[in-house]
C-alpha positions as CSV (number, residue, x, y, z in Angstrom):
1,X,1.4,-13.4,10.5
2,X,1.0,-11.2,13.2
3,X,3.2,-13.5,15.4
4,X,6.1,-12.7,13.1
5,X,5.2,-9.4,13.1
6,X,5.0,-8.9,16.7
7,X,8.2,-10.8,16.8
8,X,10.2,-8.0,14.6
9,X,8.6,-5.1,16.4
10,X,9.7,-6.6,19.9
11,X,13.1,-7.5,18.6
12,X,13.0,-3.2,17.2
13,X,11.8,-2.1,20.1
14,X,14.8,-4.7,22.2
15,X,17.3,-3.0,20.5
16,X,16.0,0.7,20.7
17,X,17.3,2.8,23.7
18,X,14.1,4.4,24.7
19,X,10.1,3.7,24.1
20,X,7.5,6.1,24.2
21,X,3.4,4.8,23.5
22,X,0.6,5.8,22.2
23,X,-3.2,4.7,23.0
24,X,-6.4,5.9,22.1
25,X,-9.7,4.2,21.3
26,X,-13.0,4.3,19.5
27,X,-15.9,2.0,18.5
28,X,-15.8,0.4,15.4
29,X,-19.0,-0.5,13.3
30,X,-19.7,-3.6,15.4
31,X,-20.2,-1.0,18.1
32,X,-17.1,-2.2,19.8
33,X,-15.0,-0.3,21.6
34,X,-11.5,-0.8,20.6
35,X,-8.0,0.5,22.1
36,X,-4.8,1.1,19.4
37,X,-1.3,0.8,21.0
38,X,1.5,2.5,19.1
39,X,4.8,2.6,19.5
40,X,7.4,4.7,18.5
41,X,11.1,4.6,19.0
42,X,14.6,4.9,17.1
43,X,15.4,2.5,14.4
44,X,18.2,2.1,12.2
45,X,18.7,5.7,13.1
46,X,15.4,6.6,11.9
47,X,12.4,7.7,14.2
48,X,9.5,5.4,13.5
49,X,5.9,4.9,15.0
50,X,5.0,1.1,14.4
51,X,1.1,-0.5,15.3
52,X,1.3,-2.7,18.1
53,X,-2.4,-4.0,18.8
54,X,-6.0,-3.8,19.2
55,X,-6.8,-4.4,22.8
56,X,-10.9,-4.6,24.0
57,X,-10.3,-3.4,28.0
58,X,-12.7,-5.1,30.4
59,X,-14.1,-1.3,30.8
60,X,-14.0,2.7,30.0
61,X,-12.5,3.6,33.6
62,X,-9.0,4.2,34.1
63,X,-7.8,1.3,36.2
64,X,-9.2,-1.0,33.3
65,X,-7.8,1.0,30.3
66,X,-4.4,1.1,32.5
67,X,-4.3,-2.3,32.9
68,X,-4.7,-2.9,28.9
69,X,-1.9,-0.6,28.2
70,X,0.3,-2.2,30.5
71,X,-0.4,-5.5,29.8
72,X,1.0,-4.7,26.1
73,X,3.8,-2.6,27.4
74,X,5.4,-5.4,29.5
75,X,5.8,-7.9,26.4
76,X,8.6,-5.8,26.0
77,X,9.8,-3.7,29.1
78,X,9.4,-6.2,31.9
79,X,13.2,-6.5,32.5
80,X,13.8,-2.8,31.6
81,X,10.8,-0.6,32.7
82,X,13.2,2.9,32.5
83,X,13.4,2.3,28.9
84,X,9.9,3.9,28.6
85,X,9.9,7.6,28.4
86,X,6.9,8.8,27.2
87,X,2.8,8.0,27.4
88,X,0.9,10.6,25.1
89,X,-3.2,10.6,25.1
90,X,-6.2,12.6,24.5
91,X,-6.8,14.7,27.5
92,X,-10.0,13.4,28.6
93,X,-10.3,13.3,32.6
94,X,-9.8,9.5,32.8
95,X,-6.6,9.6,30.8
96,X,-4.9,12.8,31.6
97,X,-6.1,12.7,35.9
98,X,-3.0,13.4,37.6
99,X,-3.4,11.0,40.6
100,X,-5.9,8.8,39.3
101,X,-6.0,8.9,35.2
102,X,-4.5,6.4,33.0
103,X,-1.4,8.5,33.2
104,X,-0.6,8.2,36.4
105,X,-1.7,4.6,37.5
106,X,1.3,3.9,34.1
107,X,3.6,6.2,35.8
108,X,3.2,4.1,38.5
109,X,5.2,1.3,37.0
110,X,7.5,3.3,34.6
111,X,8.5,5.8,36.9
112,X,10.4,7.9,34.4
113,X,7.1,8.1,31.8
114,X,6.6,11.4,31.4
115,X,2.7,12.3,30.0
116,X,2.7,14.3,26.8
117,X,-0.9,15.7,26.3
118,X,-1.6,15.3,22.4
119,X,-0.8,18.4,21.2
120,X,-3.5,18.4,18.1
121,X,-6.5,18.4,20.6
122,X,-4.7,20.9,22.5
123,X,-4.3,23.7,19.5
124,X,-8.4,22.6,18.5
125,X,-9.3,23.5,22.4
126,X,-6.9,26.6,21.7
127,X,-8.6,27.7,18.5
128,X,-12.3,26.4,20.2
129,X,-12.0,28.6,22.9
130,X,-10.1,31.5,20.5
131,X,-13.2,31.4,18.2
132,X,-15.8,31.4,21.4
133,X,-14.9,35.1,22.5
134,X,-15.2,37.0,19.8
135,X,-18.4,37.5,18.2
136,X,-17.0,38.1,14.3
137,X,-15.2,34.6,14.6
138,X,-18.9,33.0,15.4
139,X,-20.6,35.4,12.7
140,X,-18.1,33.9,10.4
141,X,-18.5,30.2,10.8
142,X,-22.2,30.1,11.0
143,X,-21.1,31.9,7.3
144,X,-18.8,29.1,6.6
145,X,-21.8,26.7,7.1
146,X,-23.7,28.0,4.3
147,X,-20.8,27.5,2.1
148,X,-22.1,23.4,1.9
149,X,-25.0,24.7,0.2
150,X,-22.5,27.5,-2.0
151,X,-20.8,24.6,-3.5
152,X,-22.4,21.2,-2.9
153,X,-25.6,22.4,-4.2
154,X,-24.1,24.1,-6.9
155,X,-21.2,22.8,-9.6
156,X,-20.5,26.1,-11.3
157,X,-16.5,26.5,-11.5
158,X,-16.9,29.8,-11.4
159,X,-18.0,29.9,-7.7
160,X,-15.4,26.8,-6.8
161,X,-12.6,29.4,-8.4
162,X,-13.6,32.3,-6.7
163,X,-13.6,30.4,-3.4
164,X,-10.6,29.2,-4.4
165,X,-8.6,32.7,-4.4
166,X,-10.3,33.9,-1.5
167,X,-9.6,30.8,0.8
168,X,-5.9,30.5,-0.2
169,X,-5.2,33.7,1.4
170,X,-7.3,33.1,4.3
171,X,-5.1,29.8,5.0
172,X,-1.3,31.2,5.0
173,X,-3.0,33.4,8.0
174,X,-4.6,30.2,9.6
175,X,-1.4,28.1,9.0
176,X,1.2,31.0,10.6
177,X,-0.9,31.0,13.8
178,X,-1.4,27.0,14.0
179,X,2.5,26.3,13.6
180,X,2.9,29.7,16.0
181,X,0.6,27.6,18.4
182,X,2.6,24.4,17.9
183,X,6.1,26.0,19.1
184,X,4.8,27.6,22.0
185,X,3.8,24.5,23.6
186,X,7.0,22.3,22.5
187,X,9.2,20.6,25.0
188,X,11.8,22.9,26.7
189,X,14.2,20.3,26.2
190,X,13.5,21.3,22.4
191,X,14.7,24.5,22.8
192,X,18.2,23.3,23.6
193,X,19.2,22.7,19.5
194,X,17.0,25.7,18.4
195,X,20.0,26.6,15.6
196,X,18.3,30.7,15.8
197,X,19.2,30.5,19.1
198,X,22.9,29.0,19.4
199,X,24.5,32.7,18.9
200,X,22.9,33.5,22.1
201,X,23.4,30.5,23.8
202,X,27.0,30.7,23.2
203,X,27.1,34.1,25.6
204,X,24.2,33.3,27.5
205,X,23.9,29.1,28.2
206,X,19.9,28.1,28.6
207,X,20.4,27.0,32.0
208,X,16.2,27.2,32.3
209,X,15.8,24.7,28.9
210,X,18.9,22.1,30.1
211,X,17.1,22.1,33.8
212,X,13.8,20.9,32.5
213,X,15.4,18.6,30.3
214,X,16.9,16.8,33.2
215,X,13.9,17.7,35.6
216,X,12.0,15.0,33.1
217,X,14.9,13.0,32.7
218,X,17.6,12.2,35.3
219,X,19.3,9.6,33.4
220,X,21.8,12.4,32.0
221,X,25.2,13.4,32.4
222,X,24.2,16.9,33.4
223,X,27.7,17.9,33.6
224,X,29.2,16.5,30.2
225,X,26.0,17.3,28.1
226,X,26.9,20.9,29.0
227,X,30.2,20.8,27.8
228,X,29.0,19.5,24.5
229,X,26.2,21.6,23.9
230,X,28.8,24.5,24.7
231,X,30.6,23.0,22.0
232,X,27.8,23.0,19.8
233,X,26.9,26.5,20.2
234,X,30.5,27.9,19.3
235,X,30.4,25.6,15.9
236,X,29.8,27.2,12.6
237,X,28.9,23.9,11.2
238,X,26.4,23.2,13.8
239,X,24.4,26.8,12.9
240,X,23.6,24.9,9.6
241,X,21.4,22.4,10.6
242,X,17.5,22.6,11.2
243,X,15.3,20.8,13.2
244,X,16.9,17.8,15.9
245,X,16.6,14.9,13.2
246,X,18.7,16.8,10.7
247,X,21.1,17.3,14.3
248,X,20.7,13.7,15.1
249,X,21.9,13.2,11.5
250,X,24.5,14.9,11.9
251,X,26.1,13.6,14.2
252,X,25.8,10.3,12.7
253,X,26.9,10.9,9.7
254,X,30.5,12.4,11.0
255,X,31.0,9.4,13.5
256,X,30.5,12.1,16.6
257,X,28.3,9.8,18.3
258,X,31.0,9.3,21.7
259,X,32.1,12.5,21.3
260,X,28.6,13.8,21.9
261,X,26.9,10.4,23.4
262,X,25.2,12.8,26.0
263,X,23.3,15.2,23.2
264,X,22.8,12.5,21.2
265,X,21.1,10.7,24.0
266,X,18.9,14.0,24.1
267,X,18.2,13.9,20.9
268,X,17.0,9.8,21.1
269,X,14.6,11.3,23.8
270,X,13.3,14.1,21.5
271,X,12.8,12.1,18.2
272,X,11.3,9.4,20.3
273,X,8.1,11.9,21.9
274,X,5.3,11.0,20.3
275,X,3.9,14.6,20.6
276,X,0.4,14.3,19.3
277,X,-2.3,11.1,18.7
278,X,-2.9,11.8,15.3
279,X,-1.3,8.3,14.4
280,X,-3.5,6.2,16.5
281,X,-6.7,8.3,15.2
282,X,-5.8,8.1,11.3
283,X,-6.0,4.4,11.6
284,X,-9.4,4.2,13.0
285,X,-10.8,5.1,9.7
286,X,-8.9,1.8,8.3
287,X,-10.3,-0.6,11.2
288,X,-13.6,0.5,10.1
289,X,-13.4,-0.6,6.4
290,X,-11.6,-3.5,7.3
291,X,-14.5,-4.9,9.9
292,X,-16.8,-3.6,6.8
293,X,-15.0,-5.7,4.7
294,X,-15.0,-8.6,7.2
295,X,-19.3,-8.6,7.8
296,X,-18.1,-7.3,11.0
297,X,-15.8,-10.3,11.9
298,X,-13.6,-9.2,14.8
299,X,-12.4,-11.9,15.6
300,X,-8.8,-11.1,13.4
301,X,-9.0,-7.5,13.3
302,X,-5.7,-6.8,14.2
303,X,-4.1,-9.1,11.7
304,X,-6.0,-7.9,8.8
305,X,-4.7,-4.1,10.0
306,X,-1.4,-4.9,10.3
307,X,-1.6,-6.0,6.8
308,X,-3.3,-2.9,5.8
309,X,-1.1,-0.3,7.7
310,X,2.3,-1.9,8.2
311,X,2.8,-3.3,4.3
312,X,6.3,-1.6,3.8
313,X,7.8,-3.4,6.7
314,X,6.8,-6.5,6.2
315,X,8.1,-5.9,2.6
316,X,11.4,-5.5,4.2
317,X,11.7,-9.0,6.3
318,X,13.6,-10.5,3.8
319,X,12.0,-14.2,5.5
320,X,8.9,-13.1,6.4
321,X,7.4,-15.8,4.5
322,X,9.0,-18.5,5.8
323,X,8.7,-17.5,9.2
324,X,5.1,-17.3,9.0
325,X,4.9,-21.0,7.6
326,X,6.9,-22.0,10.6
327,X,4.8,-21.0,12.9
328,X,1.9,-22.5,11.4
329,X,3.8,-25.6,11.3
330,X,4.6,-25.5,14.7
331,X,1.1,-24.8,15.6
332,X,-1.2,-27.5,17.4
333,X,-2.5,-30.5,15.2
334,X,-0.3,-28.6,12.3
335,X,2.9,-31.2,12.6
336,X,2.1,-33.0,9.8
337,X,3.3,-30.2,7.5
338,X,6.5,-30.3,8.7
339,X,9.1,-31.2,6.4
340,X,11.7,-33.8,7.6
């Protein structure tokens, strides 16, 4: 089964314009360490983030976790290796080392992979440091400790409802600053289909944001994805739309894709930024049961995930069935179950 599977991803991933992965690792409850590879591109129009493997590298230094990474990566990019444009990890010294980390040694064979640092640990060392230098922020965590005893200890509804009303306003303050945090430290590239900004850009063109687009990415037009993005700025329509899927959408939707194959070709780059790990770390908590469930038989971890995490696609292979039979028919010592 996860043949097939492997076979639809690559064929996805074939047809995609542009790659960007995803690794990060853990140990499971066999007290094995464990690397997920995600991928996420541009399918059917739709951004999606898809669970490659489960690789066990030969060791935790970067050379050997590069060399796992890659190894995946060229089932699908060995005749295109521009087609990756993005490599996003935690930002541990051995992944994030800029001439000897994971990072780089990738970079070294995908020359256009840019490294996105996962921007969820980088808003937690934000807040970390945030909460470290200022003494009523410790005062009031060490309070927020004694809150397990406040309501674990205690089932009164009254005190859950009180903590309720209080917390609720606490959060919108908490939430404003994290999202605040978020779009400070978004691509520049980003900025370019900002809608709040497009009145100013049509006076004043973001010469800064379109340069660091192309400073990461030299594949571009630099000269026609000006024009259009002019274009876009003067439209009315355009104003309308929020966010660069709803852009990307669109476009799509109105056939504009050659008149604007240069933005949209931005926009591929955009969706396809996996900007945070999150992805990779939500499914550790699923290896774990399944290894639980399995008496902690590794031995097919990652089909038994990808039947766990991936359900809905495999839904939508109208002959998934059939080619999983064939395979195990076509399988050493299987012939005899062949039908002639």
């Amino acid at each position: 089964m996860l043949e097939v599977y492997h076979d639809e991803i690559s064929w996805q991933i074939k047809t995609a314009d542009f790659l960007a992965v995803t690794a990060d690792g853990t140990s499971d409850v066999s007290n094995k360490f464990q690397m997920v590879v995600i991928y996420r591109y541009i399918h059917n129009n739709k951004p999606v983030e898809r669970f490659w493997d489960f690789t066990v590298s030969t060791g935790h230094d970067a050379p050997s976790l590069a060399k796992s990474i890659t190894h995946e990566l060229d089932h699908h990019l060995g005749d295109c290796p521009r087609k990756l444009i993005t490599q996003t990890y935690d930002g541990t010294s051995v992944m994030s080392g800029s001439l000897r980390g994971v990072q780089a040694l990738v970079k070294q064979i995908y020359l256009d992979t840019a490294y996105v640092h996962c921007y969820a640990h980088q808003l937690n060392l934000i807040m970390q440091n945030a909460a470290s230098a200022n003494c009523n922020v410790k005062i009031f965590f060490a309070n927020l400790q004694d809150l397990c005893t406040f309501l674990i200890f205690s089932s009164s509804p009254q005190r859950t409802a009180v903590l309720d009303e209080v917390v609720k306003k606490r959060y919108q303050d908490l939430f404003q600053l994290m999202e605040l945090s978020i779009k400070k430290c978004h691509l520049s590239a980003a900025m370019l289909f900002l809608p709040e900004g497009f009145s100013e850009y049509s006076t004043a063109f973001p010469e800064n944001h379109l340069q660091a687009a192309y400073t990461n990415y030299k594949f571009f037009d630099m000269k026609k994805l000006c024009t259009e993005l002019a274009a876009i700025y003067e439209r009315e329509e355009f104003r309308k739309i929020t966010g660069a899927l709803s852009m990307f959408d669109f476009i799509n939707e109105n056939n504009l894709n050659e008149a604007f194959s240069e933005s949209v070709k931005l926009l591929k780059v955009l969706l396809t930024i996996s900007m945070t790990t999150s992805e990779a770390e939500q499914n550790f908590s699923i290896l774990k049961r399944n290894i639980s469930a399995q008496h902690n038989d590794t031995g097919n971890t990652s089909g038994s995930f990808m039947l766990s995490v991936e359900r809905n696609l495999i839904m939508q292979i109208p002959d998934f069935n059939q080619r999983v039979i064939g395979k195990f028919a076509a399988s050493k010592d299987r012939k005899d179950f062949l039908f002639k």
